[in-house]
C-alpha positions as CSV (number, residue, x, y, z in Angstrom):
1,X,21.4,0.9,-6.9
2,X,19.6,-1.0,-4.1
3,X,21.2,-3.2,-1.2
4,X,19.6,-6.0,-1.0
5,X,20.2,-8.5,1.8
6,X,18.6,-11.4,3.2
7,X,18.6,-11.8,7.1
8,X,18.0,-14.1,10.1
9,X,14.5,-13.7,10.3
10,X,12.4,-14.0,13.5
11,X,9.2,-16.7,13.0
12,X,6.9,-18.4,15.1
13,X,7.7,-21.7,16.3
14,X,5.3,-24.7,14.8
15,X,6.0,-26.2,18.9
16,X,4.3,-22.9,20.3
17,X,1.4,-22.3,17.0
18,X,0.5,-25.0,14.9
19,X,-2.1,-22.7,12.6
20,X,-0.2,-19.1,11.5
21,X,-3.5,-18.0,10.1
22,X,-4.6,-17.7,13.9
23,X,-1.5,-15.2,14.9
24,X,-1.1,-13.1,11.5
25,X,-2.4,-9.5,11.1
26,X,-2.8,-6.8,9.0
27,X,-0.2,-4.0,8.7
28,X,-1.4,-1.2,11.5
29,X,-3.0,1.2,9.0
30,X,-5.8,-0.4,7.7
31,X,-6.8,-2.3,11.2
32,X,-10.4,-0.7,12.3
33,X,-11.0,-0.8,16.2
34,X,-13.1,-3.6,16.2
35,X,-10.7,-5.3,14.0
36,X,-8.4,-5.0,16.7
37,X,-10.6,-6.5,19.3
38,X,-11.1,-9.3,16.6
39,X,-7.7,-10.5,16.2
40,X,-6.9,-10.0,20.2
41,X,-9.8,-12.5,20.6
42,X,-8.6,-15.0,18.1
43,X,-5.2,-15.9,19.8
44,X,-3.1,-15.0,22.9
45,X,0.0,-14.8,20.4
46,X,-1.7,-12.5,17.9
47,X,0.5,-10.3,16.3
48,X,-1.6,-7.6,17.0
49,X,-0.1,-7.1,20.4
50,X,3.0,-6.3,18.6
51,X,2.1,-4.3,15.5
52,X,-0.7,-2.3,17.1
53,X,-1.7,-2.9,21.0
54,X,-4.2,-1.5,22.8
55,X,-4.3,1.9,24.5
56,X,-5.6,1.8,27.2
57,X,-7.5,5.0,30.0
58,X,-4.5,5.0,32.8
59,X,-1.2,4.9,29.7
60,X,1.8,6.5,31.0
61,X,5.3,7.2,29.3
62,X,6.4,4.2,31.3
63,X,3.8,2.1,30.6
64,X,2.0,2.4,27.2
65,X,0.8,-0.5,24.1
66,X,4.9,0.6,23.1
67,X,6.6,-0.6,25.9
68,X,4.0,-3.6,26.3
69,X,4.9,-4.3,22.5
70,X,8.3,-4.4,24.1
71,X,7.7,-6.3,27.0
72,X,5.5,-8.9,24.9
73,X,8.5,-9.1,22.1
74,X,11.0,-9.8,24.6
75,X,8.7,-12.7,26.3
76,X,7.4,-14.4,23.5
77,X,11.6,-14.6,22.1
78,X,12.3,-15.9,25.8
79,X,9.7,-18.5,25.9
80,X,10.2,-20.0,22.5
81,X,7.1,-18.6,20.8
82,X,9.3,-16.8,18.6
83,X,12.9,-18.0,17.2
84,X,15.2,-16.4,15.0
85,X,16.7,-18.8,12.4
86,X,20.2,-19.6,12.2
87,X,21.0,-18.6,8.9
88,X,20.7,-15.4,6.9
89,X,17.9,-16.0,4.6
90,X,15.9,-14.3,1.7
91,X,12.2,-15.5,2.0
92,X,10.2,-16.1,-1.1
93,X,6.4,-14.9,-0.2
94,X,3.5,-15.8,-2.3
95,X,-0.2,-14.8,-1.4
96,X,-2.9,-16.8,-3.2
97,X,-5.8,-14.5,-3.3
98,X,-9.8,-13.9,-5.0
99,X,-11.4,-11.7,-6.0
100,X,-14.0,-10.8,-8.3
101,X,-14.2,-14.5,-9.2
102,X,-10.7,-14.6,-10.0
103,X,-7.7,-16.5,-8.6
104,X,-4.4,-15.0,-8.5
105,X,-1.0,-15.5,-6.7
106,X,1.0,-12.6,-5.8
107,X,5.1,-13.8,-5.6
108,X,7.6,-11.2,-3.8
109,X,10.7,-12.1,-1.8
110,X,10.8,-10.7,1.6
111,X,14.4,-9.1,2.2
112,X,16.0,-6.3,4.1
113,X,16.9,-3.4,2.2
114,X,19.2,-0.7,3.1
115,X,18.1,3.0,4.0
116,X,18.5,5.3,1.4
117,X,17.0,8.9,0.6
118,X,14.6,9.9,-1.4
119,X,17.3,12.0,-3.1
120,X,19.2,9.2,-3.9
121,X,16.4,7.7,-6.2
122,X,17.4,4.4,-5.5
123,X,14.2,3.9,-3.7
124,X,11.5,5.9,-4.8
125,X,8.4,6.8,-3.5
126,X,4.7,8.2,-5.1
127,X,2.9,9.4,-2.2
128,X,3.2,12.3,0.3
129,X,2.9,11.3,3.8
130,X,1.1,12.5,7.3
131,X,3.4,13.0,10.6
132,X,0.8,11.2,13.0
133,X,1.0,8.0,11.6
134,X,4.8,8.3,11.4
135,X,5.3,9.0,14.6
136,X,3.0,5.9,15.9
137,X,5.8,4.1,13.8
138,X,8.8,5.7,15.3
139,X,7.9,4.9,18.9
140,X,7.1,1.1,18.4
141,X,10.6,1.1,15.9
142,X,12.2,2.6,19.5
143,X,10.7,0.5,22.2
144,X,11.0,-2.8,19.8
145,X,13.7,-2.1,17.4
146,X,12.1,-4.5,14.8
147,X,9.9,-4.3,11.4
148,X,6.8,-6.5,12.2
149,X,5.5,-5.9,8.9
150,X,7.1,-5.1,5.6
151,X,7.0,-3.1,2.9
152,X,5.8,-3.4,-0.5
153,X,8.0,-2.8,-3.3
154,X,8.6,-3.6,-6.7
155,X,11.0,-3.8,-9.0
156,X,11.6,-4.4,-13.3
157,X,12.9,-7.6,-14.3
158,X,12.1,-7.3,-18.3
159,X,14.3,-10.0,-19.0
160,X,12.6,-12.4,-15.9
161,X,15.9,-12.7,-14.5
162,X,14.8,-13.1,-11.2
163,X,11.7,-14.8,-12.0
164,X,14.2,-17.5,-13.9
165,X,15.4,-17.8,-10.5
166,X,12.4,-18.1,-8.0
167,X,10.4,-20.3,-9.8
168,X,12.0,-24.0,-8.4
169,X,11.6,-22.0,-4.8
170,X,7.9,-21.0,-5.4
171,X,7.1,-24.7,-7.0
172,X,8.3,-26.2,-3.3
173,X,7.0,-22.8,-1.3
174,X,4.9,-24.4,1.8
175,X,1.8,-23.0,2.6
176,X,2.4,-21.7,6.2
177,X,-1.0,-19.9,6.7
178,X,-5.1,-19.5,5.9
179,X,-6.9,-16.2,6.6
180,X,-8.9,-13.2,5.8
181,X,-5.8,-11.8,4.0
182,X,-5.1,-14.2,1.7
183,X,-6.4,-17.9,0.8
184,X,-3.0,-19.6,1.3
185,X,0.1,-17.8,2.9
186,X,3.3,-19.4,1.4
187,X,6.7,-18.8,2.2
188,X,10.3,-20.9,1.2
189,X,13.5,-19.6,2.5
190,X,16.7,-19.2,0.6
191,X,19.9,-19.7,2.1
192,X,21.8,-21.6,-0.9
193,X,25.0,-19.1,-1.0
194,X,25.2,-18.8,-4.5
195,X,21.4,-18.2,-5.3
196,X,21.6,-15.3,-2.8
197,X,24.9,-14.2,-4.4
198,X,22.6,-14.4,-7.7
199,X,19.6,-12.3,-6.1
200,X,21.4,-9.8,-4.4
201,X,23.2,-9.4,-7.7
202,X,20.7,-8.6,-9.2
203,X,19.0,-5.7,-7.2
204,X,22.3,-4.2,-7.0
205,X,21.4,-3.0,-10.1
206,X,18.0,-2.1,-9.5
207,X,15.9,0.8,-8.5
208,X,12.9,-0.2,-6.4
209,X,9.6,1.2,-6.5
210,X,7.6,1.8,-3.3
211,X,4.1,0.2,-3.7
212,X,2.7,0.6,0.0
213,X,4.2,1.6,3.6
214,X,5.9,5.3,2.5
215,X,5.2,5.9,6.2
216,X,7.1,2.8,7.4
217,X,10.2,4.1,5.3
218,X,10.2,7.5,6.3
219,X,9.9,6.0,9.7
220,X,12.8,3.8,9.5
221,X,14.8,7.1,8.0
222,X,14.1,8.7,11.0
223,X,15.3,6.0,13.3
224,X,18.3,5.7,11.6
225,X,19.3,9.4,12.1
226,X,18.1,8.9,16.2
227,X,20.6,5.6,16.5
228,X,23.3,7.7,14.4
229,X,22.9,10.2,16.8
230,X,22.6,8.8,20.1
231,X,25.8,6.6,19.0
232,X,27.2,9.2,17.4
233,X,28.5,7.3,14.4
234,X,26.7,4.4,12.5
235,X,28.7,1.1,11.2
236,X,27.2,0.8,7.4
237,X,26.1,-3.5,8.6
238,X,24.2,-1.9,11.4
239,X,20.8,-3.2,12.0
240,X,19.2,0.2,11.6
241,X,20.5,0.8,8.2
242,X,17.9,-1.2,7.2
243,X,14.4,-2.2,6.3
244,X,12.2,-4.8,5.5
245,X,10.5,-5.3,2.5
246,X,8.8,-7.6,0.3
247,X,9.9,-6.7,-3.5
248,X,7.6,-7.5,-6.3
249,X,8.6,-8.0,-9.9
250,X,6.0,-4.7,-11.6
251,X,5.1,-7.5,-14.0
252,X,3.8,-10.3,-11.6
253,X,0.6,-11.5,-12.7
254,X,-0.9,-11.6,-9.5
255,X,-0.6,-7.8,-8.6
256,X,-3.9,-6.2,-7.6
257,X,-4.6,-2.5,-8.2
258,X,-7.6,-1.5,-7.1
259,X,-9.7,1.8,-7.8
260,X,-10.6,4.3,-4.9
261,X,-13.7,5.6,-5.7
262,X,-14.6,9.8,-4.3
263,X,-17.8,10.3,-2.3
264,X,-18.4,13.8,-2.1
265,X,-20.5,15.2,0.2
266,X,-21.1,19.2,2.4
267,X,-21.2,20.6,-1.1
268,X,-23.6,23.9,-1.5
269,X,-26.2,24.1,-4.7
270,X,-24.1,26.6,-6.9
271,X,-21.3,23.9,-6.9
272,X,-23.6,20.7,-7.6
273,X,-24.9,22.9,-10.2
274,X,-21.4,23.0,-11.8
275,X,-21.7,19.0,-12.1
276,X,-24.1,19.1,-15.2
277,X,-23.2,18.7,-19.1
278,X,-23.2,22.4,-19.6
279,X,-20.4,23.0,-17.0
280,X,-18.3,19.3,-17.3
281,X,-18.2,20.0,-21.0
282,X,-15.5,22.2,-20.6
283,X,-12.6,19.7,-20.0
284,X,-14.9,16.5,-20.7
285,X,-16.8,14.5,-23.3
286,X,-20.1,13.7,-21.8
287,X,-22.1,11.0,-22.3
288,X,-25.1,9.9,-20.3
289,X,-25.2,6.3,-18.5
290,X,-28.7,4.7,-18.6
291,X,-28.7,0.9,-17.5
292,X,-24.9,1.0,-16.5
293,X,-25.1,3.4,-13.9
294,X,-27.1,0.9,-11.5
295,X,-25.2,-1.9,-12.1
296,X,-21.2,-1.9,-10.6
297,X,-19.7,-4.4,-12.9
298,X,-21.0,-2.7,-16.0
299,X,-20.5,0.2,-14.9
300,X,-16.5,-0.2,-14.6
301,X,-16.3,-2.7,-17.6
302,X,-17.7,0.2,-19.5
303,X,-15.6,3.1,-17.6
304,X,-12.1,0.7,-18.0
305,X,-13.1,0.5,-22.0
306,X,-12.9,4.0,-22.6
307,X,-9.8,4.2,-20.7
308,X,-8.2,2.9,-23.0
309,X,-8.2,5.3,-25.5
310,X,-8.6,8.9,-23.4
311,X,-8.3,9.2,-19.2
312,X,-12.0,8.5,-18.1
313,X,-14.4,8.7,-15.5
314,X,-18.1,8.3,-14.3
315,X,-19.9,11.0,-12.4
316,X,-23.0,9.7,-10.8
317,X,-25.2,12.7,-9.3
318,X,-28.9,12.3,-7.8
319,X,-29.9,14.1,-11.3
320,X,-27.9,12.3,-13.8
321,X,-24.8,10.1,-14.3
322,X,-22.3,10.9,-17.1
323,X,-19.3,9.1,-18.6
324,X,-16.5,12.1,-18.9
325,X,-13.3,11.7,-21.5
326,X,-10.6,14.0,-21.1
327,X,-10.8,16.4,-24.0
328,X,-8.1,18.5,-25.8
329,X,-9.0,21.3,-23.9
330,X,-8.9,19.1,-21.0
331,X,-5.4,17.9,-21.9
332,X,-4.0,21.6,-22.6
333,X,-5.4,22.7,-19.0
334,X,-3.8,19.9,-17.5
335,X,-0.4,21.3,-19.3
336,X,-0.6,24.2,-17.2
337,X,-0.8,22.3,-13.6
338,X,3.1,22.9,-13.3
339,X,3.4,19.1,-12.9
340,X,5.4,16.9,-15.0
341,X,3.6,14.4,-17.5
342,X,3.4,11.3,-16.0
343,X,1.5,13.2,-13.1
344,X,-0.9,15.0,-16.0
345,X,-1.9,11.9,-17.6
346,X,-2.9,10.1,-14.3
347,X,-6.8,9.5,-14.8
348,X,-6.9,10.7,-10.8
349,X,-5.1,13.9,-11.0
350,X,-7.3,14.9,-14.0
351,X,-10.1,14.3,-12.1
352,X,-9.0,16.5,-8.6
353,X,-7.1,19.1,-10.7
354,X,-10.0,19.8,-13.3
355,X,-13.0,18.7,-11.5
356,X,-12.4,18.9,-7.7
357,X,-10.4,22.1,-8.1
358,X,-11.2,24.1,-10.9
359,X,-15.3,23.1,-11.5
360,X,-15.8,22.7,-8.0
361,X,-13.6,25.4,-6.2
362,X,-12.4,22.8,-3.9
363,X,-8.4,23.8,-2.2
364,X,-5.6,21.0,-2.3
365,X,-6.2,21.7,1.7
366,X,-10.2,20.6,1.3
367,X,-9.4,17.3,-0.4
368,X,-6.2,16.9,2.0
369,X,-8.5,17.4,5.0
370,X,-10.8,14.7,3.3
371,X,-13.6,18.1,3.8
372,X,-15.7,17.1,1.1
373,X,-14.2,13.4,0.1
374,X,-14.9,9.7,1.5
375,X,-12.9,7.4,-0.2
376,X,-13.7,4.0,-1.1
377,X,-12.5,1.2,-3.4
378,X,-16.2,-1.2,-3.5
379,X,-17.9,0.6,-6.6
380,X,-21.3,-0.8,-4.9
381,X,-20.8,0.9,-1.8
382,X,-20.1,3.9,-4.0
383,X,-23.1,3.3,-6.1
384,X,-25.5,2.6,-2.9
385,X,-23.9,5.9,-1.2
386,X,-26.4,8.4,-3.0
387,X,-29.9,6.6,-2.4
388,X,-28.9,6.5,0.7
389,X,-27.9,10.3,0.8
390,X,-24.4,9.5,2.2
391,X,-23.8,11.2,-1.1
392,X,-24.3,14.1,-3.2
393,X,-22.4,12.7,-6.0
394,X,-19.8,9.7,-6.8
395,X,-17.0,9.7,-9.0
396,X,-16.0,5.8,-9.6
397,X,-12.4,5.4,-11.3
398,X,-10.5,3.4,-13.0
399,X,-7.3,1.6,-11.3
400,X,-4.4,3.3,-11.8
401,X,-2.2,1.1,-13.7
402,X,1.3,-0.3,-11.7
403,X,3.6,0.9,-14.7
404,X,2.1,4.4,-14.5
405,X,2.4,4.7,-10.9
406,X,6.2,3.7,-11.7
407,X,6.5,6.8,-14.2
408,X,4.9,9.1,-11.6
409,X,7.8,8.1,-9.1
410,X,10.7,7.9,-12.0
411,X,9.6,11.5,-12.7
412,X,9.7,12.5,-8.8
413,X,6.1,13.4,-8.7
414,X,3.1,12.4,-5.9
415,X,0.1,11.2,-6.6
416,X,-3.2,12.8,-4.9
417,X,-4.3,10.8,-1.5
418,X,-5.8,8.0,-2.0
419,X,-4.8,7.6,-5.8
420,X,-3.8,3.8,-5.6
421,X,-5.0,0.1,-3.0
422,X,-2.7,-2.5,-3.2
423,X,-5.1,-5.5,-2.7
424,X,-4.6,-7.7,-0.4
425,X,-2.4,-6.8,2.2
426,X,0.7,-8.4,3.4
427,X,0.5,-10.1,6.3
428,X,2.3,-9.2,9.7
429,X,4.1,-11.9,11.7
430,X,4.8,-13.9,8.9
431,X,8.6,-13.1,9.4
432,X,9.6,-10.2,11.3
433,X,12.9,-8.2,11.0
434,X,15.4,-7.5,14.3
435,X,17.3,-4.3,13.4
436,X,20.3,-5.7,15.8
């Protein structure tokens, strides 16, 4: 099962920045433009000159935002801004977060994990993934040959094993950082050799579950196979058999799924046609929202009570707004997708198979290409996207539940684009892994 390890992790130095919550970052894919200017302004030893620097008009091969990442890394470890610690470490991480008038803490233990493939379903992934994005990764992984942000995991600890075990660490964890991520940042190494004998232990007989950063992996994959190949030969300790993570027990109170709503838009009349009682009614129950439909939290209490007894949605049109239930019918069309039944019951594949699809006429290339779909997961900025006419309709959906995401990968499935959003973030910088 997995290969768990803890490492000499690379961290700021309190001498060089006294407030963390002025240098962390986002991971690279959900950093807007003007984010990026943001967090360039905020401190000269932002991480985002690492984990996604500028381009800028007169880039070269020589001289690109990879080899300045480089150039930065190796300056900022010569001047003492950065500092790898002495001793191999496992790092418990917990992110104290709102949201919706709720407080929750998030616990995971950054570690470095070894490479394995997805055939070896000993990591195992639920999304497909894009090339462009991966190959962003691969250069910065060669000019820098480090992980400046991890991956999300998780992991089943039924008995709360591990938990058992992290909970004296997480009672003394020291809050490191403030920021837009997360209200508090805390982090408490482990180096006590017979805990990390305990922990490692432990994952050895584990598979892990990969939450968010199936581009990072696949990226790491491919690095692997270039050092392998340029050294002809790999030692199993080497660096580049490895990547970070941050694992998180499936159970942990303070994970955050949230919903990604579908905006759907270029559609022709025959089509919205197809988005009435008469046509839903043959895969759905409908039922018509009055009061609901204006109002987001009402809306979604109401959608995540029916989801509890049949896969739900709400389809809000400029004409009407509906509450579908997956039907019998609905159920035996799904039967025939091919797919296995963890995919078939997944409240978003009902609704791109039967609706998108087969009502609509939409290709798995159309919602791909995001042709006819925005995504987003604030249910008023869903809701406000139609009066606005940034809409023609809206299909607001439940969260997809972390267990069920965990059968969809067991079963080797992917989910649609889009189908999950891990909330918040993990920060970059916090600790960084050296794959040397």
């Amino acid at each position: 099962m997995a290969d768990v390890r803890p490492f000499r992790g690379i961290r700021y130095a309190p001498t060089a920045v006294s407030d963390l919550g002025q240098v962390l970052c986002p991971p690279f894919d959900v950093i807007s433009p003007e984010a990026q200017e943001r967090y360039y302004a905020r401190h000269p030893y932002n991480m985002i000159r690492l984990e996604l620097g500028r381009e800028l008009p007169d880039d070269t091969t020589l001289n690109n935002r990879y080899t300045r990442a480089a150039r930065t890394f190796a300056e900022w470890r010569k001047e003492g801004v950065l500092r790898q610690d002495t001793v191999p470490s496992y790092y418990l991480y917990q992110q104290r977060f709102s949201y919706g008038g709720q407080s929750y803490t998030r616990t995971g233990l950054v570690a470095r994990v070894r490479l394995e493939p997805w055939s070896a379903r000993v990591v195992l992934p639920h999304e497909l993934t894009l090339s462009k994005p991966k190959d962003d990764r691969l250069q910065l992984m060669r000019a820098c040959a480090a992980n400046f942000s991890p991956i999300m995991a998780w992991y089943e600890d039924p008995q709360a094993r591990l938990r058992r075990l992290l909970q004296p660490y997480a009672e003394g964890a020291e809050v490191q950082a403030h920021d837009e991520l997360a209200d508090e940042h805390r982090l408490q190494p482990i180096t006590d050799p017979q805990q990390v004998a305990l922990i490692q232990d432990f994952f050895s007989q584990r598979q892990l579950f990969i939450a968010d950063g199936h581009h990072r992996y696949e990226t790491a994959l491919s690095y692997r196979e270039e050092i392998r190949e340029l050294h002809r030969g790999l030692d199993p300790e080497d660096g580049a058999n490895f990547v970070m993570m941050v694992l998180i027990d499936v159970d942990d109170p303070g994970l955050l799924v949230l919903p990604t709503h579908r905006l759907l838009a270029g559609l022709s009349a025959e089509q919205l046609q197809r988005l009435t009682p008469e046509h839903l009614g043959r895969y759905f129950q409908t039922e018509r929202l009055e009061g609901e439909a204006g109002q987001g939290a009402a809306l979604m209490a109401r959608l995540a009570e029916a989801g509890q007894t049949a896969p739900s949605f709400a389809l809000l049109t400029p004409e009407g707004s509906w509450l579908l239930r997956l039907t019998e019918a609905g159920q035996a069309q799904m039967a025939k997708s091919g797919r296995e039944p963890a995919w078939n019951a997944l409240d978003v594949a009902i609704a791109h198979q039967l609706l998108l699809e087969e009502l609509l006429g939409l290709s798995a290339e159309d919602v791909r290409a995001g042709r006819y779909l925005r995504y987003t997961h604030e249910t008023e900025e869903a809701l406000a996207a139609l009066p606005r006419g940034e809409a023609q309709a809206v299909l607001l959906l439940n969260p997809t539940p972390v267990r069920q995401i965990c059968e969809v990968a067991r079963a080797d499935e992917r989910m649609p684009q889009k189908s999950t959003y891990l909330y918040p973030k993990l920060a970059s910088g916090l600790v960084i892994h050296p794959l040397w």
